[in-house]
C-alpha positions as CSV (number, residue, x, y, z in Angstrom):
1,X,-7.8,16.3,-1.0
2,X,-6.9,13.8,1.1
3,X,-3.5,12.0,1.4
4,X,-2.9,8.4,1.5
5,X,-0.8,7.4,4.8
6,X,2.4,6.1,4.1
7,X,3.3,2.7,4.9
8,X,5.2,1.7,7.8
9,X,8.5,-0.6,7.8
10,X,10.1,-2.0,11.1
11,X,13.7,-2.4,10.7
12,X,15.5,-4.6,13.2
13,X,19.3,-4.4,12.7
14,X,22.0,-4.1,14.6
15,X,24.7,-3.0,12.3
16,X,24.3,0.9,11.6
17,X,25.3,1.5,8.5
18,X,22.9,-1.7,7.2
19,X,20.5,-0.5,9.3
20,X,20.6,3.5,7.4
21,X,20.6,1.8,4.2
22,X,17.6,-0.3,5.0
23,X,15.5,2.7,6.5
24,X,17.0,4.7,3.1
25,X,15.5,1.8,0.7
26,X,12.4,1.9,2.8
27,X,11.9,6.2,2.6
28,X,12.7,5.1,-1.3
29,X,9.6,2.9,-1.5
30,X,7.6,5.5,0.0
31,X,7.2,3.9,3.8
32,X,8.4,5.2,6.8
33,X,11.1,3.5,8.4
34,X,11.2,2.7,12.1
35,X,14.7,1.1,13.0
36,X,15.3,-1.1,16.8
37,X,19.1,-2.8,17.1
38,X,18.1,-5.4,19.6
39,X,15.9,-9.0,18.9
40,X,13.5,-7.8,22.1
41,X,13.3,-4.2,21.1
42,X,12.0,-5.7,17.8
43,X,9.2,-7.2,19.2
44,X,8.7,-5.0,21.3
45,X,8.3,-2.4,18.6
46,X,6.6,-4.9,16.6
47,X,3.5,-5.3,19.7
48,X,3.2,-1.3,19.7
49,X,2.5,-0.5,16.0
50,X,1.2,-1.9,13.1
51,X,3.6,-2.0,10.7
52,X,3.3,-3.4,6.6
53,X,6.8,-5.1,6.1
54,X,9.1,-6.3,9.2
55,X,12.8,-6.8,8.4
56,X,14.6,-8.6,11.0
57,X,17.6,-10.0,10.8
58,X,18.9,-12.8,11.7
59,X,22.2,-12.5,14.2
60,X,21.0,-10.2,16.5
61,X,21.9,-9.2,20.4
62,X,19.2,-11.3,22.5
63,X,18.1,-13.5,19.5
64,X,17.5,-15.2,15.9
65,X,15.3,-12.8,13.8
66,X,13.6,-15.8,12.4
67,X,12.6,-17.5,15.6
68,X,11.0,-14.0,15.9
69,X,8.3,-14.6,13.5
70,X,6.6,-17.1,15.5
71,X,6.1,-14.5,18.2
72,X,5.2,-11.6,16.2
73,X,2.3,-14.0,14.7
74,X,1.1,-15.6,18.1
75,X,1.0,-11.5,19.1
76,X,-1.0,-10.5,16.6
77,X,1.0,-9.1,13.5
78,X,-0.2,-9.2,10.4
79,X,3.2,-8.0,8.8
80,X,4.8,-9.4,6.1
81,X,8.4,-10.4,7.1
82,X,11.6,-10.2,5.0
83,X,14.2,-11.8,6.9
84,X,17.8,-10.2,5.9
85,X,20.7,-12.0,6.9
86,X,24.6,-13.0,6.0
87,X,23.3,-16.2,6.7
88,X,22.7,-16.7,3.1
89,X,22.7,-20.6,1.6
90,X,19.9,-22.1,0.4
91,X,19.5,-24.3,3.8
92,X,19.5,-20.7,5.7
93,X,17.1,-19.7,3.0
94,X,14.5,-22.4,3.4
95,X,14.8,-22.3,6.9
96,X,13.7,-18.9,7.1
97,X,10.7,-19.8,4.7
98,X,9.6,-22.8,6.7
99,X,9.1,-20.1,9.8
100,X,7.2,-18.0,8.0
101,X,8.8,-15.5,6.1
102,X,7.4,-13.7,3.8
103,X,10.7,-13.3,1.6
104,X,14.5,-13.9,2.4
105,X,17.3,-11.7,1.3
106,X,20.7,-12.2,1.9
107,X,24.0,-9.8,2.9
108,X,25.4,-8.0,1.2
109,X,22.3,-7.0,-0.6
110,X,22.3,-4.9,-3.6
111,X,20.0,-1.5,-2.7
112,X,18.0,-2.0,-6.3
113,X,16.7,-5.4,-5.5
114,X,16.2,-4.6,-1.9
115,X,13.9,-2.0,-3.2
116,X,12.2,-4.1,-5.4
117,X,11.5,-6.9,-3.1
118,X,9.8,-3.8,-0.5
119,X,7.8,-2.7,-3.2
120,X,6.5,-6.6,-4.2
121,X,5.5,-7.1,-0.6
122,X,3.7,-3.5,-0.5
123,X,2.1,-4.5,-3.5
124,X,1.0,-7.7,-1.8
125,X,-0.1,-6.2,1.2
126,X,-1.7,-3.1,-0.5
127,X,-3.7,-5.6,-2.8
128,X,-5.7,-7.3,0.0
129,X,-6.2,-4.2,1.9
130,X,-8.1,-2.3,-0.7
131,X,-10.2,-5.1,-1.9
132,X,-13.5,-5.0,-0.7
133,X,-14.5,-8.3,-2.3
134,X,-16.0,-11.0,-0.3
135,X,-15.5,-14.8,-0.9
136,X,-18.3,-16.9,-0.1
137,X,-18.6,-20.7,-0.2
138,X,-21.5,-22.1,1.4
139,X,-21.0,-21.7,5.0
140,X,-17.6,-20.7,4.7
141,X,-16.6,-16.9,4.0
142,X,-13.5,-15.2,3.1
143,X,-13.3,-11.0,3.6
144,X,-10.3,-10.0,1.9
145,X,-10.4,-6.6,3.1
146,X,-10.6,-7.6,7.0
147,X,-8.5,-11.0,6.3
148,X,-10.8,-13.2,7.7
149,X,-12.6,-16.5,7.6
150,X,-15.6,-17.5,9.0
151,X,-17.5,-21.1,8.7
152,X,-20.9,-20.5,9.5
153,X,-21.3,-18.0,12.9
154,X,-17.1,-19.4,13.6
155,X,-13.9,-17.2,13.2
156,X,-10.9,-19.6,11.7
157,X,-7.9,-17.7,13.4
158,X,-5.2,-17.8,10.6
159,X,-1.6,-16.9,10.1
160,X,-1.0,-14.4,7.0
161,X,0.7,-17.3,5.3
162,X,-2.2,-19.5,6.0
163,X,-4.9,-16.3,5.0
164,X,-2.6,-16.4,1.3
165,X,-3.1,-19.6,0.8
166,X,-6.6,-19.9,1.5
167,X,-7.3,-17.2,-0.3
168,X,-5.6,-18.5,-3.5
169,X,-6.7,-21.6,-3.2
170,X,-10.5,-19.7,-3.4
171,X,-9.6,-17.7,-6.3
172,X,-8.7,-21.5,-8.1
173,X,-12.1,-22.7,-6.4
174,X,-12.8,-26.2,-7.7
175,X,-9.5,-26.6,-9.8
176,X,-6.6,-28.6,-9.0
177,X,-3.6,-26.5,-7.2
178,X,-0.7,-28.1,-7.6
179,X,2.3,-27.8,-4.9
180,X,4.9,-25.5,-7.8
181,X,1.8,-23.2,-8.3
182,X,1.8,-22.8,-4.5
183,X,5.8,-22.3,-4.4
184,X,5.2,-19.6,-7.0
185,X,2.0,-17.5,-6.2
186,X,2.0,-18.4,-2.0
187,X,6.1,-18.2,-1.6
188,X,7.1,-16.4,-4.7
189,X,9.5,-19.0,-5.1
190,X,10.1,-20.2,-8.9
191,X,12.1,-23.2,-7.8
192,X,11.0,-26.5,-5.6
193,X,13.1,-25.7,-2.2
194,X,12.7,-30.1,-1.9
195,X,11.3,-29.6,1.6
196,X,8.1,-30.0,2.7
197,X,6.9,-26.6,3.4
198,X,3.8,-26.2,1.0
199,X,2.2,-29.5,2.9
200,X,3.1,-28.5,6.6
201,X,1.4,-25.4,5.5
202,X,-1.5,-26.6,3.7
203,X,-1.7,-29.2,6.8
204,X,-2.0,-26.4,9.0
205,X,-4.4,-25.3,7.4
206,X,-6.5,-27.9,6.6
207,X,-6.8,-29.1,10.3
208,X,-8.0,-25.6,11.5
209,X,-10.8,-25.2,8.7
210,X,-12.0,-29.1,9.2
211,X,-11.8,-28.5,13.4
212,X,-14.5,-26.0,12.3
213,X,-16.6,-27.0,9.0
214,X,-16.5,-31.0,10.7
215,X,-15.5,-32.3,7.3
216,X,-12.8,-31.5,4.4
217,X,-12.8,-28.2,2.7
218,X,-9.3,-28.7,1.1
219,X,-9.0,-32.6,-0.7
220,X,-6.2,-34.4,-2.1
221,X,-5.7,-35.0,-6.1
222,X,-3.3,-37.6,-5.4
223,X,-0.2,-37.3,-7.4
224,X,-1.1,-33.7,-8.7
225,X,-1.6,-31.5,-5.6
226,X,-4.9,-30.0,-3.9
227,X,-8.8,-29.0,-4.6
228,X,-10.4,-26.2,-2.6
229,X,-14.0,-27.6,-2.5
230,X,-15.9,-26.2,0.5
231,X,-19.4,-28.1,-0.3
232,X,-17.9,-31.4,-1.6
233,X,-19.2,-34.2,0.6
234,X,-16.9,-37.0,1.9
235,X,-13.3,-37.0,3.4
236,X,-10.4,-35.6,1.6
């Protein structure tokens, strides 16, 4: 009988006793903790494995963990990042989220919800790894399993947040998606943040897929939010 191999969660942290009761929450969950105490022994820790979750925070000796996640994506990660911080208000919050985190907790966290919030984004990350179902529209495919997209012979590089949002936009093929659906299901956020982070990231994301398909996949419902059409003809 085979065993499944745990998960593995990078903690980045330099306060100790934070950074024990992260790697304890993480063993808790089932994952193996590996813990760094400096921003560039994050990332460097981050380029030599592959880890499921990241948690950086945010104050760090050498850096910002959220000004991380740019790097850890242009490297290649396909981690999920919580970003844990003191810096707490909403304004810290939403900055974090506009970077591309994944989730944003703040200190002093309670070791039940810090839990919780691992287990969500194993769940997440567990879901598209052992689904072998491939999306196809027309030209364009979607393999969840690998987390790719192709248009015709053409590999769309994505970011994870851009690979979610693609990939629930597919699953609501042909139906309008409106930007509070996106909060919710994309940012597991059940409030409006009143930024703009839903159409910088559906921007993104848009621009790549058109530089490749030469016309609109993604179209506008004005006033409501957005279509995923792949085949529709005409300009968004």
């Amino acid at each position: 009988m085979t065993h499944a191999i745990a998960p593995c969660i990078l903690i980045v942290e330099d306060d100790p006793d934070t950074a024990e009761a992260m790697a304890q929450a993480a063993c808790d969950v089932g994952a193996d903790p590996v813990v760094r105490c400096s921003y560039a022994g994050g990332l460097a820790a981050a380029a030599g494995a592959e880890f499921a979750v990241i948690m950086f925070d945010r104050m760090l000796p050498g850096g910002d963990g959220v000004d991380a996640i740019a790097k850890l994506r242009a490297a290649g990660s396909t981690a999920l990042v919580m970003v844990v911080s003191a810096l707490g208000r909403a304004a810290n919050k939403i900055e974090g989220l506009e970077k591309g985190a994944d989730d944003y907790l703040a200190k002093p966290f309670d070791p039940d919800e810090l839990r919780a919030r691992l287990r969500a984004l194993l769940r997440r990350k567990a879901m598209v790894a052992l689904d072998n179902d491939v999306m196809v529209f027309g030209d364009l495919e979607i393999r969840l399993k690998a987390r790719t997209v192709h248009i015709g012979q053409a590999h769309v590089a994505l970011s994870p947040k851009e690979f979610e949002l693609i990939t629930y936009f597919a699953r609501n093929a042909g139906e309008t998606v409106t930007r509070m659906q996106l909060l919710e299901h994309v940012w597991n956020l059940h409030f409006d943040p009143q930024t703009n982070v839903v159409d910088v990231h559906v921007g993104r994301l848009r621009r790549k897929l058109e530089a490749v398909a030469g016309r609109a996949v993604i179209h506008t419902a004005r006033g409501q939010g957005y279509v995923f059409d792949p085949q529709r003809e005409g300009a968004a």
